[in-house]
C-alpha positions as CSV (number, residue, x, y, z in Angstrom):
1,X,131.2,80.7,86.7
2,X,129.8,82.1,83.5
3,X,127.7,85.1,84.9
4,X,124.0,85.5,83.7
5,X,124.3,82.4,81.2
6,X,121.5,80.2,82.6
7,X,118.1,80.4,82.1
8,X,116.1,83.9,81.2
9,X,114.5,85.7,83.7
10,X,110.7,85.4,81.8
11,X,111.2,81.5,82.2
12,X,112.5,81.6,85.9
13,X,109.7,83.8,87.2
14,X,107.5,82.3,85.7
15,X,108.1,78.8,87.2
16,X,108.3,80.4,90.5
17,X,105.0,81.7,90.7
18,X,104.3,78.2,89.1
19,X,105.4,76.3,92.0
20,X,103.6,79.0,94.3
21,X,100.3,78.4,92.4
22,X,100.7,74.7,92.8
23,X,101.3,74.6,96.4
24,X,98.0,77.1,96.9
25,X,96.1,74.8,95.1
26,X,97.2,71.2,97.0
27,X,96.8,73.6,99.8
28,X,94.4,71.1,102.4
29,X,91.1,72.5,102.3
30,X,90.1,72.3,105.6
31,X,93.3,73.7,107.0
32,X,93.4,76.3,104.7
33,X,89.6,77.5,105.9
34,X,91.1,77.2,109.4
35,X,94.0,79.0,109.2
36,X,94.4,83.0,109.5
37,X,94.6,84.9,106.4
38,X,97.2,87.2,107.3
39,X,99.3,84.0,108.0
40,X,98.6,82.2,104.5
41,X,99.0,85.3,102.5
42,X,102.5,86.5,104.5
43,X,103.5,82.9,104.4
44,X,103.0,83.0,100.2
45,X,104.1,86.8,100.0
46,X,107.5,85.6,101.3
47,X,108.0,82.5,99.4
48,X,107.1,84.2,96.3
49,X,109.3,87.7,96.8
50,X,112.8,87.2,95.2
51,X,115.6,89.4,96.9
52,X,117.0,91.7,93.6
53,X,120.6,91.9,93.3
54,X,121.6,95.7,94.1
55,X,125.3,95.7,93.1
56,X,127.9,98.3,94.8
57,X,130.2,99.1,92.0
58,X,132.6,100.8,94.3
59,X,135.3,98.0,93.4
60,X,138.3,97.2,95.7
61,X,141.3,94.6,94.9
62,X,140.6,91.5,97.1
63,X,143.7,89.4,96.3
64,X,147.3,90.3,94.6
65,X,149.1,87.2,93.5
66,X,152.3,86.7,91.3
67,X,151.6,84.1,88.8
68,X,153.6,82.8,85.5
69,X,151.5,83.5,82.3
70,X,152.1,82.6,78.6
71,X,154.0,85.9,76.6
72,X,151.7,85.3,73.7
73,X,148.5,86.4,76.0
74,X,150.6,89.5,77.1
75,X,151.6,92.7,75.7
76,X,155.3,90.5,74.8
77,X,155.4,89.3,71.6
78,X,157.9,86.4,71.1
79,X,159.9,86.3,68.0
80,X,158.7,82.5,67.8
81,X,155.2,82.9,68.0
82,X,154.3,79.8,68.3
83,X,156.5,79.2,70.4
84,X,155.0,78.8,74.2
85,X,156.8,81.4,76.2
86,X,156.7,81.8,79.7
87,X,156.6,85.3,81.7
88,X,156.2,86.3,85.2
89,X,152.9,88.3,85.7
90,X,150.4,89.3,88.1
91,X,146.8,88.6,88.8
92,X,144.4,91.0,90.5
93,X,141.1,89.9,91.8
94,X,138.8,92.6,92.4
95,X,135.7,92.2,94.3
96,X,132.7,94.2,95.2
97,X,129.4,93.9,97.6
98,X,126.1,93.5,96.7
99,X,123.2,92.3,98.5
100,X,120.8,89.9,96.9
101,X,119.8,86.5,96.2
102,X,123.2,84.6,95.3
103,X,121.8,82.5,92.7
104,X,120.3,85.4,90.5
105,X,123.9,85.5,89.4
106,X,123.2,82.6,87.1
107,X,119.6,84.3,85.5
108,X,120.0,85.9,81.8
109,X,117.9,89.2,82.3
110,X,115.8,90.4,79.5
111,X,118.1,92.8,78.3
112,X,121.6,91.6,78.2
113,X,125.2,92.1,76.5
114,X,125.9,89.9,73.6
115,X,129.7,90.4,74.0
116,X,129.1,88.3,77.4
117,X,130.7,89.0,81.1
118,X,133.9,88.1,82.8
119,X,133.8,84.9,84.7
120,X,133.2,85.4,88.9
121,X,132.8,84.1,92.1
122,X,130.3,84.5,94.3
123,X,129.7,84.8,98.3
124,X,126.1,85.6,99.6
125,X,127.9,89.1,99.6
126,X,130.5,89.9,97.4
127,X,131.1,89.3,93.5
128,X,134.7,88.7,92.1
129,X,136.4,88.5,89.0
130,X,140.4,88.4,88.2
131,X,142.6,90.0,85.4
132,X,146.0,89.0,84.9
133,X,149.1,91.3,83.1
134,X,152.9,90.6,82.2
135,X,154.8,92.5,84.9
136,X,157.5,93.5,82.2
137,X,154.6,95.7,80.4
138,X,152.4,96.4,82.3
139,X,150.3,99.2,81.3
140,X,148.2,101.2,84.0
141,X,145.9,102.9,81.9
142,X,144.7,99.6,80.1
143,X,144.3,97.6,83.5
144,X,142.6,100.1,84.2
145,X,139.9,100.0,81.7
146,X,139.7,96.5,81.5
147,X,138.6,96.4,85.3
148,X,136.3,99.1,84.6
149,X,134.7,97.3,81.3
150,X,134.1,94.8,83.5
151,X,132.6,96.3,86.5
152,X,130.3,98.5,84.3
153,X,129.4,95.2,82.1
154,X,128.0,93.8,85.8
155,X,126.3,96.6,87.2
156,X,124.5,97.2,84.0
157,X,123.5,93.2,83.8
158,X,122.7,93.5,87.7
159,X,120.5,96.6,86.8
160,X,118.2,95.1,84.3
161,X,118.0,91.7,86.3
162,X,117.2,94.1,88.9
163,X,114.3,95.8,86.6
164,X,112.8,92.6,86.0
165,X,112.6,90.9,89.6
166,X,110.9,94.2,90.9
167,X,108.0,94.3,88.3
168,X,107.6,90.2,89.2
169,X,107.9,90.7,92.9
170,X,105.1,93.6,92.2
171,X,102.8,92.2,90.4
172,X,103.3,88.8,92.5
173,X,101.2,90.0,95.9
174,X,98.5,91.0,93.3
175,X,98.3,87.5,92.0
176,X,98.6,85.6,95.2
177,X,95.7,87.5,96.3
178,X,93.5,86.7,93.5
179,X,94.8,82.8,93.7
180,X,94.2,82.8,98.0
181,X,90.5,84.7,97.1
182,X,90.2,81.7,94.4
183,X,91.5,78.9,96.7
184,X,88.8,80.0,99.3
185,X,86.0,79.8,97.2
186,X,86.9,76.5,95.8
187,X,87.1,75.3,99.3
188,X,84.0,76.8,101.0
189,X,82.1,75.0,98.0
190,X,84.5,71.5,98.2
191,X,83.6,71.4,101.9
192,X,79.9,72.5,101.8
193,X,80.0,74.9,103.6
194,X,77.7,78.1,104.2
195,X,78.9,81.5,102.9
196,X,80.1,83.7,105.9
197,X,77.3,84.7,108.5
198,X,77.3,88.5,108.7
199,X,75.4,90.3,112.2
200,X,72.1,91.3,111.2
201,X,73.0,95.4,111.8
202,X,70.8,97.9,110.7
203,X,71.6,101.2,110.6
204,X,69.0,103.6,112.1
205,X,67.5,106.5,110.6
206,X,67.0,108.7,113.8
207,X,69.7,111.1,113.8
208,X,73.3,110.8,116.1
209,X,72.8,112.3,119.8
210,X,76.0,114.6,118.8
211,X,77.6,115.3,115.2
212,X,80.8,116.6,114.5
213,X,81.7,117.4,110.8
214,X,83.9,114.6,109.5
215,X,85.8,113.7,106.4
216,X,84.5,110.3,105.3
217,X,88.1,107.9,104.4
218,X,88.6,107.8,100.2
219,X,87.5,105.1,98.7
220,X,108.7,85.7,105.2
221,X,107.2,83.2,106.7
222,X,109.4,80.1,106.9
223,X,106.3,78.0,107.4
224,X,102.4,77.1,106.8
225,X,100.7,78.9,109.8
226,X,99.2,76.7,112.1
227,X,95.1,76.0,111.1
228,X,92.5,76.6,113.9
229,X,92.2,72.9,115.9
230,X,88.1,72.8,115.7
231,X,87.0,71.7,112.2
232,X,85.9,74.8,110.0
233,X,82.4,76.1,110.3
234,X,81.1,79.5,109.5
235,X,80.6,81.8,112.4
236,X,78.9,85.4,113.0
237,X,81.0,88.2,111.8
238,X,80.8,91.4,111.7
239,X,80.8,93.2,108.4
240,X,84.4,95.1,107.9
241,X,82.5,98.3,106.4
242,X,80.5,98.2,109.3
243,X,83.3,97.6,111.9
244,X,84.5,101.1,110.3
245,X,81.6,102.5,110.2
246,X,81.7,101.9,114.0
247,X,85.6,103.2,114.3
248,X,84.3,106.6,112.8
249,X,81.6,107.3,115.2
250,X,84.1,106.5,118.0
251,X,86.4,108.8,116.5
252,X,83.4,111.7,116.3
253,X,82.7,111.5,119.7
254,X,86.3,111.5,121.0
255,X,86.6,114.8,119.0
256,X,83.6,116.1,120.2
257,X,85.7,115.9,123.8
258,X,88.7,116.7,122.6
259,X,86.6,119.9,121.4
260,X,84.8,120.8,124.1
261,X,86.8,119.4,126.7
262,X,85.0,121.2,130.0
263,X,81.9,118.8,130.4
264,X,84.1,116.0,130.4
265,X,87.5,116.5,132.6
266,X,86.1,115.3,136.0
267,X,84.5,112.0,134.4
268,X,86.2,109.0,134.9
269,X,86.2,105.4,132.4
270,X,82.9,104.5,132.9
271,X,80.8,107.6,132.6
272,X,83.1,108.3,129.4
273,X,81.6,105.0,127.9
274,X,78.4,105.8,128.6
275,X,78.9,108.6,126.2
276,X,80.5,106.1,123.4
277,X,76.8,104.0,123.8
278,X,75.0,106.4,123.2
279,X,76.3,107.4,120.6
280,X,76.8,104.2,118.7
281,X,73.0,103.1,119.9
282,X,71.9,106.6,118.1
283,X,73.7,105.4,114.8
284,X,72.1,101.6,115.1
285,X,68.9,100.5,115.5
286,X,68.1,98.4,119.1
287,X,67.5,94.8,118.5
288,X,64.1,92.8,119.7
289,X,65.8,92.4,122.8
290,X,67.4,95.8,123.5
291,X,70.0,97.8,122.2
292,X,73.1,96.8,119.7
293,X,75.6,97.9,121.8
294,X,75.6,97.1,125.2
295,X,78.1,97.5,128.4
296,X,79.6,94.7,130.3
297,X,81.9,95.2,133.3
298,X,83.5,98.7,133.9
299,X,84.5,100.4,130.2
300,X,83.7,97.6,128.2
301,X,81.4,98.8,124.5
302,X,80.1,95.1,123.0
303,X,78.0,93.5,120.3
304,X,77.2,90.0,121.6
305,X,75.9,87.3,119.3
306,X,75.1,83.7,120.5
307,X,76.5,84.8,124.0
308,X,80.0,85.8,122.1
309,X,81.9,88.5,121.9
310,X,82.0,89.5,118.1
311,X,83.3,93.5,118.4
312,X,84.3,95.0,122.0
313,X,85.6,98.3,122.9
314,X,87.8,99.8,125.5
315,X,88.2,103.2,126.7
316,X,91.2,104.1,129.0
317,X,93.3,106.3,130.2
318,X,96.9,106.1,129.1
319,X,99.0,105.2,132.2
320,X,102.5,104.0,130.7
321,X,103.5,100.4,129.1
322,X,102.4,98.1,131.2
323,X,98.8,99.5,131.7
324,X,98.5,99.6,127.9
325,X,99.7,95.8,127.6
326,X,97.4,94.7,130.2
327,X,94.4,96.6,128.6
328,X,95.4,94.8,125.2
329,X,95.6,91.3,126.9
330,X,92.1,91.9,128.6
331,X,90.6,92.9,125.1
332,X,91.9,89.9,123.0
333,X,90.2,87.4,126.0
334,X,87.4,88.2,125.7
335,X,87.3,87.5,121.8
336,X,86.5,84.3,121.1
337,X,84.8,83.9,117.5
338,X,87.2,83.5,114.2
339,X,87.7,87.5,112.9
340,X,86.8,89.0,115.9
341,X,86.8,93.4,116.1
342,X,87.7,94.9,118.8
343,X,89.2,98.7,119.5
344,X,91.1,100.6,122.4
345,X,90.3,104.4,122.6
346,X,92.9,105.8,124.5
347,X,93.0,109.4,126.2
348,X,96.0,111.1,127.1
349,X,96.1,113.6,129.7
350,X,99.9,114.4,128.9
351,X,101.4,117.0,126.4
352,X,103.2,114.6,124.7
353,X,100.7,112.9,122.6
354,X,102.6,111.8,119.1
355,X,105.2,110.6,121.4
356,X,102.6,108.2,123.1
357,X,100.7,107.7,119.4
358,X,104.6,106.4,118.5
359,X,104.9,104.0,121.6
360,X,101.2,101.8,121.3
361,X,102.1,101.2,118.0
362,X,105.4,99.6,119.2
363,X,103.9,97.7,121.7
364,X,101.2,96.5,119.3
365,X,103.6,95.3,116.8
366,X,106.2,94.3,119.5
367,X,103.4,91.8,120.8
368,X,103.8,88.1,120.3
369,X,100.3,88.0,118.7
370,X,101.1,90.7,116.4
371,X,101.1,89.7,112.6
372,X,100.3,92.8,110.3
373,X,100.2,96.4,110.3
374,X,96.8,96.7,107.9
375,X,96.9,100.9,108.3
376,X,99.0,103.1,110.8
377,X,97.5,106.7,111.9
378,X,94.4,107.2,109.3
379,X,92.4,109.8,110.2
380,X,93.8,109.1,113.7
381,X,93.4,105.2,113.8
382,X,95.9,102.7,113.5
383,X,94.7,98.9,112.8
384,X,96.4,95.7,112.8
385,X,95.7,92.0,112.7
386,X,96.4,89.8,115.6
387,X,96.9,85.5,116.1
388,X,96.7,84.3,119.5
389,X,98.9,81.5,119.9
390,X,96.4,79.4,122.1
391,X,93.4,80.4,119.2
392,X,95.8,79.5,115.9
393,X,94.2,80.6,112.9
394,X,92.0,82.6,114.6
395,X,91.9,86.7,113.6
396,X,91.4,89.4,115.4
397,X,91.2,93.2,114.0
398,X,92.8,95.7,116.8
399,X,92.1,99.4,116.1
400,X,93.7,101.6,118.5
401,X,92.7,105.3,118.8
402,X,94.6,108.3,120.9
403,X,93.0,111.7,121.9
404,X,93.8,114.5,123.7
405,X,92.0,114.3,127.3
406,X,91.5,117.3,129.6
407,X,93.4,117.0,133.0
408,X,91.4,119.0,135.9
């Protein structure tokens, strides 16, 4: 084939993230609304992302053949030129690797050679072209720079294909962002539906029971994920910048121990929660009925609405693999509404705390539910987004956080 002689990149990309656009927008309404986010976007991320070819011009000779060629189209000249004289010759095909989406072979990037390429073939790994010589005179310093022409007219063409498909694949998660935030708004107003129901939280004005001086933060899916089974209807939520509003008290009062440590090395999970309340009760206003956040069982930290679970909290002590997977499995049943919040504060007793840090998060993203890492150690939290399978569609916001513990 005639590398890089088939349609320009502009026109290619662009009917990509045509056909992407399309499908977003015949997207069902109703299954979108019940289907997770993380799933639709990574789902659209990965259709839309095209693998660049990344060419290794470290060239090898794949195949040496002898072959008969025609004198007049090697370095021997025949006295009768027109004449058609044949000569035995050789023919070297030299290959090299790349990795890459094989069809990009055929796209004309936007800065090409007019003098044009050597014909190749292509494997989903390695790119080939052949040269061929008259054995009588055959000249090594010429093969050589012919092979190298040719190589160097490749990588260069590879290069600025290259240049083009990152920019796209860049500026393609931007715009299937803005077409999923446009899809959902067309949809909650096709299906007339109310907006989002946020919990009525209000902050209070009284001052926290402790303070500790913080830092506020600075400003491929091979298929459609699977939509929730009940038909869409809005449900309580609770507000993301309140949800972290939430994960930085937890993270004041775990240094506040991890600070003055004495007070609190003979308490055990519960008493330790009763800490967490109130300080999060000190930051929140009681409702008509009694306080925001409220305890259920032994180290649960809760904000119920309409008898469900909307944000829970666990505190435990680390205790190996198997602990930490069970404490994960208790926190995700008892989430039951779509974009649930929940987090696990976790205290370590041991020396070896990064080393711990290192393992939850590769039991969190080793987790069947797992779907996307959204941060990974700010400011001491790590958050992701979960799917359980038996709640498709449904989200749920896992925050874990590690401290130091004192050990009597």
């Amino acid at each position: 084939m005639k590398p890089f002689s088939g349609s320009d990149s502009h026109s290619y990309l662009t009917l990509v993230m045509s056909r992407i656009r399309d499908e977003i927008e015949e997207y069902d309404n109703d299954k979108f609304l019940r289907s997770s986010k993380t799933e639709i976007e990574t789902y659209f991320f990965d259709k839309a992302y095209i693998d660049p070819i990344v060419l290794n011009d470290q060239y090898f000779i794949s195949n040496k053949s002898g072959i008969v060629i025609d004198a007049r189209d090697s370095f021997i000249r025949s006295s009768l030129y027109n004449k058609t004289i044949k000569v035995a010759g050789t023919r070297l095909v030299i290959s090299m690797s790349y990795t890459g989406d094989r069809k990009l072979w055929e796209i004309r990037p936007s800065v090409f050679s007019l003098s044009g390429y050597p014909d190749i073939t292509t494997t989903d790994s390695e790119v080939s072209f052949s040269i061929s010589f008259a054995d009588a005179n055959a000249n090594t310093d010429q093969i050589k720079r012919e092979i190298e022409s040719n190589v160097k007219s490749l990588a260069e063409a590879s290069a600025s294909l290259r240049h083009d498909i990152d920019s796209y694949n860049s500026h393609a998660i931007k715009q299937i962002k803005t077409l999923l935030e446009q899809k959902h708004n067309k949809a909650i107003n096709a299906t007339n539906t109310i907006e989002q129901l946020g919990i009525p939280i209000k902050r209070s004005d009284k001052p926290p029971l402790y303070s500790v001086p913080t830092v506020r933060r600075k400003s491929p899916a091979s298929h459609l994920p699977k939509p929730a089974l009940d038909k869409f209807k809005a449900e309580p939520e609770l507000d993301s910048e309140e949800y972290e509003y939430i994960l930085r008290i937890i993270n004041s009062m775990s240094l506040v121990i991890e600070r003055s440590p004495l007070p609190f090395a003979n308490l055990n999970e519960e008493a330790i929660r009763t800490f967490f309340l109130l300080q999060l009760n000190g930051h929140y206003e009681g409702s008509a009925t009694g306080e925001t956040f409220n305890a259920s069982g032994k180290t649960d930290i809760l904000i119920r609405v309409d008898n469900k679970n909307v944000f829970i909290a666990e505190c435990k002590f680390w205790r190996g693999e198997a602990s930490f997977n069970k404490a994960i499995d208790q926190i995700l049943g008892y989430l039951s509404w779509r974009d649930s919040k929940c987090a696990l504060i976790i205290f370590n007793k041991s020396k070896n705390t990064s080393s711990v840090k290192n393992k939850m998060n590769e039991i969190i993203t080793g987790r069947k539910e797992f779907r996307k890492t959204v941060y990974a150690d700010k400011e001491g939290i790590s958050q992701y987004i979960l799917v359980k399978d038996t709640d498709p569609g449904k989200e749920i916001t896992l925050s874990s956080l590690l401290f130091d513990f004192p050990d009597t």
